[in-house]
ZAMARGU-4260 file (C-alpha; in steps of 0.2 Angstrom, whole numbers, plus 5000, padded with zeros to 4 digits):
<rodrens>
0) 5128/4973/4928 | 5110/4981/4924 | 5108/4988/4905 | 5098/5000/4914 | 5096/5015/4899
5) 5098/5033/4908 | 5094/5047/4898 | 5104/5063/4896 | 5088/5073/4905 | 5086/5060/4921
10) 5103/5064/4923 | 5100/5085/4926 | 5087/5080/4937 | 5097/5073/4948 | 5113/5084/4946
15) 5115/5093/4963 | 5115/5073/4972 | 5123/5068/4957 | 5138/5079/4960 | 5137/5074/4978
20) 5139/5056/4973 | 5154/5059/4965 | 5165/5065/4981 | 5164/5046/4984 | 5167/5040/4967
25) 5176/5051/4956 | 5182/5041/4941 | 5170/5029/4928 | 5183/5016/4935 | 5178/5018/4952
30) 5159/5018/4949 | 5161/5003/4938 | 5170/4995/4952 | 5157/4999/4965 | 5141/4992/4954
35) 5151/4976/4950 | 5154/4974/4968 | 5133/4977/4973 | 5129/4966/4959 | 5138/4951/4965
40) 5134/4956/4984 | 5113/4954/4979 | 5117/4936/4972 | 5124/4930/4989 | 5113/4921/5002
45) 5100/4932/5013 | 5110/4933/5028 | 5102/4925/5045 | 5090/4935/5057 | 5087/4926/5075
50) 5068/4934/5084 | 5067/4933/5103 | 5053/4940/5114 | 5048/4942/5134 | 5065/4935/5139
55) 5061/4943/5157 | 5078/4944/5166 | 5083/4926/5163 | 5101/4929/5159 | 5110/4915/5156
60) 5095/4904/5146 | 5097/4919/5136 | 5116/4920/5133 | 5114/4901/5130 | 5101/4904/5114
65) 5112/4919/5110 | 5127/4907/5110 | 5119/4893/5102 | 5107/4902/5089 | 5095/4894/5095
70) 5103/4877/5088 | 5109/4883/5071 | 5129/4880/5076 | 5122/4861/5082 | 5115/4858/5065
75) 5128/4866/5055 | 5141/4854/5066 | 5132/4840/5061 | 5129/4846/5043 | 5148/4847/5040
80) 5157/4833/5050 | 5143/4818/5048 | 5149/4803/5055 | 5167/4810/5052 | 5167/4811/5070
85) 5158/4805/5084 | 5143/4810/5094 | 5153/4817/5110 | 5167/4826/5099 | 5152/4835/5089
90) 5144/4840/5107 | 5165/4844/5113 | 5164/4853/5100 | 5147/4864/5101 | 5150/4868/5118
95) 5167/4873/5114 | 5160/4887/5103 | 5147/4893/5115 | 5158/4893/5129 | 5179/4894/5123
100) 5188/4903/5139 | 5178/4890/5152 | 5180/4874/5140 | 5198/4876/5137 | 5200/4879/5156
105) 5191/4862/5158 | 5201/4852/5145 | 5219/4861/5152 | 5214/4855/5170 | 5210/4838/5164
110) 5230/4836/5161 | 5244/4841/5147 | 5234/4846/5131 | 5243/4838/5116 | 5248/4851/5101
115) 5241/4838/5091 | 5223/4841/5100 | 5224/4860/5099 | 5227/4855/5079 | 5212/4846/5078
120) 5202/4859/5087 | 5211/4873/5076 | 5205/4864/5060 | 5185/4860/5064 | 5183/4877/5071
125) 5191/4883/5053 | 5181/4871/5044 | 5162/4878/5054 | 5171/4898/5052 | 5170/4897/5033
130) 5154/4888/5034 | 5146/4901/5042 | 5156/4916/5035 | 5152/4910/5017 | 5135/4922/5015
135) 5143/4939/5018 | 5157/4948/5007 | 5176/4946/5013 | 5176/4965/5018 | 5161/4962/5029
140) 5168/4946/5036 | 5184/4956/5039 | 5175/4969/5048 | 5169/4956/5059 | 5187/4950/5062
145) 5196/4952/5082 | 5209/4965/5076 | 5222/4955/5083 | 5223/4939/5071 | 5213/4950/5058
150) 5224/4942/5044 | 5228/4925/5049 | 5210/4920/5051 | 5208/4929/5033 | 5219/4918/5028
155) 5215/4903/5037 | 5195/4905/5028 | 5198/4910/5011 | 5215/4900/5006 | 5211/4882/4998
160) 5219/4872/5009 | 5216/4855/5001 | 5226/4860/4986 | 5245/4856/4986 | 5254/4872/4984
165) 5243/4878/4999 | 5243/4863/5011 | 5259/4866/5019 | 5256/4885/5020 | 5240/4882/5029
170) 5250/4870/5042 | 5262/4882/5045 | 5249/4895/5052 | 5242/4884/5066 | 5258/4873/5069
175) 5264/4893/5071 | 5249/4899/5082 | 5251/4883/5094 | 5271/4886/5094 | 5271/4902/5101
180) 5258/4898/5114 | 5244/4907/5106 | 5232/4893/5103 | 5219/4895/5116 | 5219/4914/5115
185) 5215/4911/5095 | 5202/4896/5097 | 5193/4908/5109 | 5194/4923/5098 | 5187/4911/5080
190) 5173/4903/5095 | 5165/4921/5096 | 5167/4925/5075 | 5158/4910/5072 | 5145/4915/5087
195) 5144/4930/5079 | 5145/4928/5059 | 5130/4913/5062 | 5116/4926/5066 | 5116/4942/5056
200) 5104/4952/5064 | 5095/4950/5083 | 5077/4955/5083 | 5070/4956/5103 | 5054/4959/5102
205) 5050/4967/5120 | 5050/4960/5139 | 5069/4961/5143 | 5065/4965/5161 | 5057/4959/5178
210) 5055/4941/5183 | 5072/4933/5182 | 5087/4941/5190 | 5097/4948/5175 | 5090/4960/5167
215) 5104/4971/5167 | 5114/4958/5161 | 5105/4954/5144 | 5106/4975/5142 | 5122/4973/5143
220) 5124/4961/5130 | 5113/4969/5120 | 5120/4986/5120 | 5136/4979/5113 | 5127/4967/5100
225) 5131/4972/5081 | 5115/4971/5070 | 5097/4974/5084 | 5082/4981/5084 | 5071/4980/5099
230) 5051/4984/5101 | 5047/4990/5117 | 5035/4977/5127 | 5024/4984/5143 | 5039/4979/5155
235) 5053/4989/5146 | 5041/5005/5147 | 5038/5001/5166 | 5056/5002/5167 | 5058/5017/5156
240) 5045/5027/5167 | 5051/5022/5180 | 5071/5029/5173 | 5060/5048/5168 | 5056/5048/5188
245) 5039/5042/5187 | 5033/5037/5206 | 5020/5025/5201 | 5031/5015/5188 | 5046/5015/5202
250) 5031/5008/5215 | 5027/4994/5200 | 5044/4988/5200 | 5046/4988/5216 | 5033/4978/5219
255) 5035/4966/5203 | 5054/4964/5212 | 5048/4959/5229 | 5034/4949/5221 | 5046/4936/5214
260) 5058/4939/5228 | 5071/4946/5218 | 5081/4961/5218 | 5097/4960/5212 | 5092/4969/5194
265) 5089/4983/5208 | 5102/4981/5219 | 5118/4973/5212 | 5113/4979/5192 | 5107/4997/5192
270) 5113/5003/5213 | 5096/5008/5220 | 5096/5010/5238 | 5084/4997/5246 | 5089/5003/5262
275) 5073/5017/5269 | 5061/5008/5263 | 5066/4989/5272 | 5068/5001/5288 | 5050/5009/5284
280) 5040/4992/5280 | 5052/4984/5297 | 5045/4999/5306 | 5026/5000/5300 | 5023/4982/5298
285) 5033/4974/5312 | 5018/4966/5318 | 5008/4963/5303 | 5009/4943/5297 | 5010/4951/5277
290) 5002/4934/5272 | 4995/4939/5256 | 5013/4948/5253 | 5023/4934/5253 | 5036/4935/5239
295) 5040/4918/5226 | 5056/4912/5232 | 5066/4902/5222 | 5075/4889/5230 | 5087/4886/5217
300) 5091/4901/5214 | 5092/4910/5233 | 5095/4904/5252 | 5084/4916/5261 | 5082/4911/5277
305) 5065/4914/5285 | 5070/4933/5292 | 5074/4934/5274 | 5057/4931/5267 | 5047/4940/5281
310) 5058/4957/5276 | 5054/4954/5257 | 5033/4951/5262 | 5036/4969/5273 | 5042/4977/5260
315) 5031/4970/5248 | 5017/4976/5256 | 5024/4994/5259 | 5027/4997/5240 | 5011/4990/5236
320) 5001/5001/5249 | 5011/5015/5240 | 5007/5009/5224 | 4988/5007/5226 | 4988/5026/5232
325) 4998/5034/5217 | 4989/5024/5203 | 4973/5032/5210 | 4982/5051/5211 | 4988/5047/5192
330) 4972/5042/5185 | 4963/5056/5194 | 4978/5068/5186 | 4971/5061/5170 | 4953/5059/5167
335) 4955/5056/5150 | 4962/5040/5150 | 4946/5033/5158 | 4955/5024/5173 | 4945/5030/5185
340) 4941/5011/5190 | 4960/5009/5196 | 4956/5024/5210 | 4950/5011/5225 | 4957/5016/5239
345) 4943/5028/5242 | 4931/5013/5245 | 4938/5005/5257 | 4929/5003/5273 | 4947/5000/5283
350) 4936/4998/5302 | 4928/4982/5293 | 4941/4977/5282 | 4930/4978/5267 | 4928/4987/5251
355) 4914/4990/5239 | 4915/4990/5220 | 4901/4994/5209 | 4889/4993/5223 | 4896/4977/5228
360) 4906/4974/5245 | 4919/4962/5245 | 4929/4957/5259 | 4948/4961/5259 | 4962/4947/5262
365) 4973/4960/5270 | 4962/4971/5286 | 4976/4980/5289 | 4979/4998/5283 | 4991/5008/5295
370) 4996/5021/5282 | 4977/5024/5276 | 4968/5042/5279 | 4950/5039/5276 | 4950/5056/5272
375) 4961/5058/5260 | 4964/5038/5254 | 4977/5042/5240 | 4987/5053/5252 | 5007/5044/5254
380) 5011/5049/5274 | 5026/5060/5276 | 5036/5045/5278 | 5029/5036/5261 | 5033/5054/5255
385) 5052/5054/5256 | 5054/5035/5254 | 5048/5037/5236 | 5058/5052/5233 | 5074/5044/5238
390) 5070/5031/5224 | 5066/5042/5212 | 5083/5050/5216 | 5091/5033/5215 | 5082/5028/5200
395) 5085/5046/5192 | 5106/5045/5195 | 5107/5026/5191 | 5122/5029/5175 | 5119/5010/5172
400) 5101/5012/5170 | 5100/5028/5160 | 5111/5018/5150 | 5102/5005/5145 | 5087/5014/5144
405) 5094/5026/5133 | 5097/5011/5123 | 5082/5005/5122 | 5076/5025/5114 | 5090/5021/5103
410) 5088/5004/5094 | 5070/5001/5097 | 5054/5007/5097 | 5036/5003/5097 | 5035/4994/5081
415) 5046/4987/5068 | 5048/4980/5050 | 5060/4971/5043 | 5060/4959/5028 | 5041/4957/5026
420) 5040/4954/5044 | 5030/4968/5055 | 5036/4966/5074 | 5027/4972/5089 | 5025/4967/5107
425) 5007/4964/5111 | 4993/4973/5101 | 4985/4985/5087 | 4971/4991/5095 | 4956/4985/5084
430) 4937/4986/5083 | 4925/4970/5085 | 4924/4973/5066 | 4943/4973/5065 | 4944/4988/5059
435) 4958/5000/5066 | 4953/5006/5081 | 4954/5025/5085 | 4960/5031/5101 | 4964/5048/5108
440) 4981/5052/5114 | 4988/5069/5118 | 4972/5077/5111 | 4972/5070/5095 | 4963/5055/5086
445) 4974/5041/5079 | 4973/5023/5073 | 4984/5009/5067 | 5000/5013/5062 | 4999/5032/5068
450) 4991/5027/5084 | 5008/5018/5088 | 5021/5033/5080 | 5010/5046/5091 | 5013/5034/5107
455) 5031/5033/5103 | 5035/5050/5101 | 5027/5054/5118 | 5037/5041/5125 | 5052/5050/5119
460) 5045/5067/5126 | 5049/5063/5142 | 5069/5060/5140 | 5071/5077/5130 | 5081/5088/5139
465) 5077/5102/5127 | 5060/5104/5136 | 5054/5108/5154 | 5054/5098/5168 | 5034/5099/5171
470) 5031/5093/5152 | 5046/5078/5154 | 5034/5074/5170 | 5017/5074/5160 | 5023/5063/5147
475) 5034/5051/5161 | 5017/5048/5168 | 5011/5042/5150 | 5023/5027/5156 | 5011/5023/5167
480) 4997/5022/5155 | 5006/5009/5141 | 5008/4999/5157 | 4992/4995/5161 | 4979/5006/5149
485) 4963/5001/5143 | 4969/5006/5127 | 4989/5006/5126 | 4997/4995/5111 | 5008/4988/5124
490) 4993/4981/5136 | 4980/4972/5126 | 4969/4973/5140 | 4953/4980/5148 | 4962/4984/5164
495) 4976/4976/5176 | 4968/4971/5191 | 4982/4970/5203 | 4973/4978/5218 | 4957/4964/5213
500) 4970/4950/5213 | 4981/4954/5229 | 4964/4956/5238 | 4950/4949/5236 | 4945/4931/5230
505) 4932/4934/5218 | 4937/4926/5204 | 4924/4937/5191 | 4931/4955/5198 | 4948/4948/5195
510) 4946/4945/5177 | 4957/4955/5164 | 4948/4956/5149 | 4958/4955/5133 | 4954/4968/5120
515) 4947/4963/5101 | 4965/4961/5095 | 4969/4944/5103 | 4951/4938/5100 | 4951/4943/5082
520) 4969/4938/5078 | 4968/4921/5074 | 4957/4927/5058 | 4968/4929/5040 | 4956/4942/5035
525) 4961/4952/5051 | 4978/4952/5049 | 4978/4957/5030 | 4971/4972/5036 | 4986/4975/5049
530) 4998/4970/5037 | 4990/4984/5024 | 4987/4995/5040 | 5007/4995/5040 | 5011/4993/5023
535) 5021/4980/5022 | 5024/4972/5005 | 5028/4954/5000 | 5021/4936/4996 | 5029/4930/5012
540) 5023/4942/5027 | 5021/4939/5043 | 5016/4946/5059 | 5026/4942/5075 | 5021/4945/5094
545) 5026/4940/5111 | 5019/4947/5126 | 5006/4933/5131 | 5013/4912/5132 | 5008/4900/5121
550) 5001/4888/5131 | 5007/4871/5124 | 5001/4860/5136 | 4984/4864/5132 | 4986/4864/5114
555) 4987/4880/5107 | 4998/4882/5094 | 5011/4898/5090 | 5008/4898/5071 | 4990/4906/5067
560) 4977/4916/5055 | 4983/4903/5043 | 5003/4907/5046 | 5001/4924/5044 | 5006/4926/5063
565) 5019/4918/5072 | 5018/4922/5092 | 5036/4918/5101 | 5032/4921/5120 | 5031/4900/5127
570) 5035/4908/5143 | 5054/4909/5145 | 5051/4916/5162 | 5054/4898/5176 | 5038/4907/5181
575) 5028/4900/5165 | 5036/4884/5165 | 5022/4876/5175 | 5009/4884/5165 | 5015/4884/5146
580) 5025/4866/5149 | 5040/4873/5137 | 5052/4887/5142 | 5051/4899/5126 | 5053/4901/5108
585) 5062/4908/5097 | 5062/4909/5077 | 5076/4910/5064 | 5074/4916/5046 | 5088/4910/5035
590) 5086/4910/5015 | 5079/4894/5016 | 5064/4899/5026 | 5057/4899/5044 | 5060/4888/5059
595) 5050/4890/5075 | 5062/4883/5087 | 5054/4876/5104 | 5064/4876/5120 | 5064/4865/5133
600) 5069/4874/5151 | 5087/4877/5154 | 5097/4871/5168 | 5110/4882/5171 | 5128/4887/5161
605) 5138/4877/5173 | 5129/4862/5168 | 5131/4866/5151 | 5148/4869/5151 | 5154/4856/5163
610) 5141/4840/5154 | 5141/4848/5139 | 5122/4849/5141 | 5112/4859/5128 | 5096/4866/5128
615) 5083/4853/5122 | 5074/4861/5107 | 5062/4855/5094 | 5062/4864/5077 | 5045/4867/5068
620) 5047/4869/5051 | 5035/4885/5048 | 5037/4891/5030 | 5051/4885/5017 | 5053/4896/5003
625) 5051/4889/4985 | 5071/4896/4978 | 5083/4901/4990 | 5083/4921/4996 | 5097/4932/4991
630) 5102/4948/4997 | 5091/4952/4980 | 5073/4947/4990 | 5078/4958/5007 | 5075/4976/5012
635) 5095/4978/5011 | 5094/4972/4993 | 5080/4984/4990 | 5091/4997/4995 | 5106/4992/4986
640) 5097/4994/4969 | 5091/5008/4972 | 5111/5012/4978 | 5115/5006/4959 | 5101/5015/4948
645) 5111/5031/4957 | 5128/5024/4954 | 5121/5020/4935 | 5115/5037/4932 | 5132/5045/4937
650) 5141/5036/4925 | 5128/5039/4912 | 5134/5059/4920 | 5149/5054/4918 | 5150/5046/4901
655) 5138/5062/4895 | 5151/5074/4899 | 5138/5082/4911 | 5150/5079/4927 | 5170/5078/4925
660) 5179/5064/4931 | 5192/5067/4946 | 5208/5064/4943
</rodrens>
């Protein structure tokens, strides 16, 4: 216990909280009780945090890392049976925890299942539950506990059940849970505490959705996940925009859907009604080949037949069309975001099938513009008109959406810092100097760490009922701005040339050019003055990003400025596979350090299940620490001392006379 010394006047100081500290602890005995207890709890191991980023819809290679902590049970398997058992009982054994329910059903068809297996099952999972329980206090391992076998598996982990006197006690329980037929229902429930106590807290740093086809899915998980934060990446906000009503962030997604031929995030997961806008784009474009539209299918995923695949490409093109025409009425709304480059439509020559940009004509791939008024280019026809009103509607009076977008306002925002470490998705905007760069948002000058509280707060803006539907609207636009701005934190880039890339070939008006922060960031100096910027504290900080793939197969490496930032998007999208020759990382920070862990793609959780095949990873050791953290070292046990200096001057209260003990 500290020898802290509290004097009689720091004690009146504090006496109006002091006295408000005492409803919860009104006896010397019971404050005693309480430091002892937040003493001991800063001596124990820092509990485990798990960092994941841009997992783009892909559902189950998520639930797999989730499952797995990215290889942490797999280690701690072998770690505490060695060659006590073998090769394939270890693997038995780790799928068995990632997967209990489908595992056991496996192993029941496979014949009459022995008591003396589930025995042996019962026992290693015990063995791996205290292993991984052993950081964290019995009350918050108990709160952790499935209500139902709450005091047998209390038992279970913390009686010695090598010693004598307790060895026949300890038998009993589990020849007792296989005797009354509850074996499988218990193996399942200790699977998921071990899954959960083996990761304390889950950081996602942005880019849940679009691509793969589960978006919904991993909300899911996540909204019932016990310790998350979330920083939003440019994909999230396209969905939240698109959640406030935007039209030109529902467009984006609609498109980006198509574009990968994949809407079952839309359709199955959040209910929005497809249907007028298939029967528009079969309508309008019955005759137009679509061939620049035509969506990525993946085979292994879907069976489109070729009616399949021209409907997507019709559809595609329609919501682009629509698209390109309210991104140029948004930027024309708002003039001071300077995206008056994105407002195109009004140069193209649709008799010639050309357009001009900066006094340059190029010709289109696509000559074909049906819905196009020369006169009025960023006009939507009546028909465009109530098609993206009825998805507005849709989008608006998804429950499942809302949902999860009011989870993501919830537990996340545009930054965060935890334990040394600053999280954010994609940039700080900076100067060629390095220097904070100032930006004007909402008519007010901000940089750095302001710059991104002043773009989360006008994010929020737009889901507060308490004001009016025409200022919700102003600041649902602003979605469309961390999309794709020249400036937004989420973007990193000088423009997104989606028109320039779905029409014309010229590579050099394609190009997307990055903004200082990704030039700048592999310099130390650099991001020491972030780190300042943000003020986080400690001899072990860090900055971690997603947002653009490490591209592996071309050498470049995820640790940089000289360790100070560690970047964890290797491209879990199947999209990047190709092109960053990994499928993702992820990183885990336990006491002992850092480990960057690199994933090899993942087949499926049939395969994993059935073969027992696990995801191949490689682990990069990125910074060990020199002692082992405690709870002492973190931002929890920062807050517990501060916990006990109070609880310490209320006995010094108490002991003074100056407050009155509670009988």
């Amino acid at each position: 216990m500290s020898k802290q010394h509290v004097t009689i006047e720091e004690v009146k100081e504090d006496l109006r909280y002091l006295r408000l500290l005492s409803r919860d602890f009104p006896t010397v005995s019971s404050v005693t009780t309480e430091i002892i207890n937040l003493e001991a709890i800063l001596q124990l191991p820092k509990p485990t945090e798990h960092f994941l980023a841009d997992l783009h819809g892909e559902d189950e290679a998520f639930q797999h890392i989730l499952r797995n902590a990215s290889g942490n049970i797999k280690r701690k398997v072998c770690e505490l049976f060695g060659n006590s058992i073998t090769p394939e009982e270890k693997k038995d054994l780790c799928t068995l925890i990632y997967y209990p329910e489908q595992k056991l059903k496996i192993i029941r068809q496979a014949g009459n299942v022995p008591d003396t297996y589930y025995a042996c099952l019962l026992n290693r999972l015990i063995v791996v539950c205290r292993d991984v329980s052993s950081k964290y206090t019995r009350s918050k391992v108990r709160k952790s506990l499935p209500e139902e076998y709450a005091y047998i598996i209390e038992e279970l982990l913390h009686e010695a059940n090598d010693r004598h006197n307790k060895q026949a006690y300890f038998n009993v329980i589990v020849e007792t849970i296989i005797g009354t037929g509850r074996a499988e229902h218990f193996i399942t429930a200790i699977c998921y505490l071990i899954q959960r106590l083996v990761i304390d807290r889950l950081h996602i740093l942005g880019d849940i959705f679009d691509r793969g086809p589960g978006a919904h899915r991993i909300m899911d998980t996540l909204c019932n996940y016990h310790h998350l934060d979330i920083t939003w990446g440019n994909h999230d906000v396209l969905w939240m925009g698109a959640a406030a009503g935007n039209r030109c962030c529902i467009a984006s997604v609609l498109r980006l859907s198509l574009r990968d031929a994949n809407t079952k995030t839309l359709e199955d997961g959040y209910a929005i009604n497809m249907v007028p806008l298939a029967t528009f784009a079969m309508e309008q474009y019955k005759k137009d080949p679509c061939e620049i539209y035509q969506p990525r299918v993946d085979e292994e995923r879907t069976n489109f037949t070729e009616k399949d695949v021209r409907l997507i490409a019709q559809m595609h093109k329609a919501i682009s069309v629509i698209e390109f025409k309210l991104s140029g009425q948004i930027a024309m709304a708002h003039p001071e975001w300077n995206m008056n480059d994105r407002c195109l439509m009004e140069f193209i020559d649709k008799e010639r099938g050309v357009i001009t940009i900066d006094g340059k004509e190029y010709e289109m791939l696509d000559k074909q513009w049906p819905t196009l008024d020369p006169a009025n280019p960023y006009a939507l026809t009546p028909e465009e008109e109530d098609i993206i009103e009825r998805l507005r509607h849709s989008f608006m009076r998804s429950e499942r959406l809302q949902s999860h977008v009011n989870c993501l306002l919830m537990r996340g925002g545009m930054y965060a810092i935890y334990n040394s470490n600053l999280m954010f998705h994609a940039a700080v905007p900076i100067n060629e100097d390095g220097s904070m760069r100032e930006v004007v948002f909402d008519g007010v000058p901000v940089k750095g760490k302001e710059l991104l509280k002043k773009v989360e707060r006008m994010a929020r803006t737009a889901f507060d009922n308490d004001i009016d539907n025409e200022t919700r609207d102003k600041y649902a636009d602003f979605f469309w701005y961390l999309w794709c701005g020249p400036e937004s934190p989420l973007f990193g880039k000088a423009k997104m040339a989606t028109f320039e890339r779905y029409l014309l070939t010229d590579k050099e008006v394609q190009k997307e050019p990055k903004g200082w922060y990704y030039r700048l960031r592999d310099n130390a100096d650099v991001c020491d003055r972030i780190l300042d910027e943000f003020g986080v504290k400690g001899n072990h900080r860090h900055i971690i990003n997603g947002h653009v793939p490490v591209r592996v197969g071309k050498g470049e490496t995820p640790i940089k400025a000289d360790g100070r930032l560690m970047v964890i998007d290797g491209g879990f999208s199947k999209v990047y596979h190709n092109r960053t020759g990994i499928a993702g990382y992820t990183l885990v920070y336990h006491s002992r350090g850092f480990e960057l862990v690199q994933h090899a793609p993942f087949t499926s959780t049939e395969e994993a299940i059935i073969n027992g095949t696990d995801i191949h990873s490689t682990t990069k050791i990125v910074e060990m620490m020199g002692e082992r953290e405690k709870v002492r070292d973190t931002d929890i046990g920062r807050g517990i001392m501060v916990k006990i200096a109070d609880l310490e001057r209320l006995l010094a209260a108490y002991r003074k006379g100056v407050i009155k003990e509670k009988p």
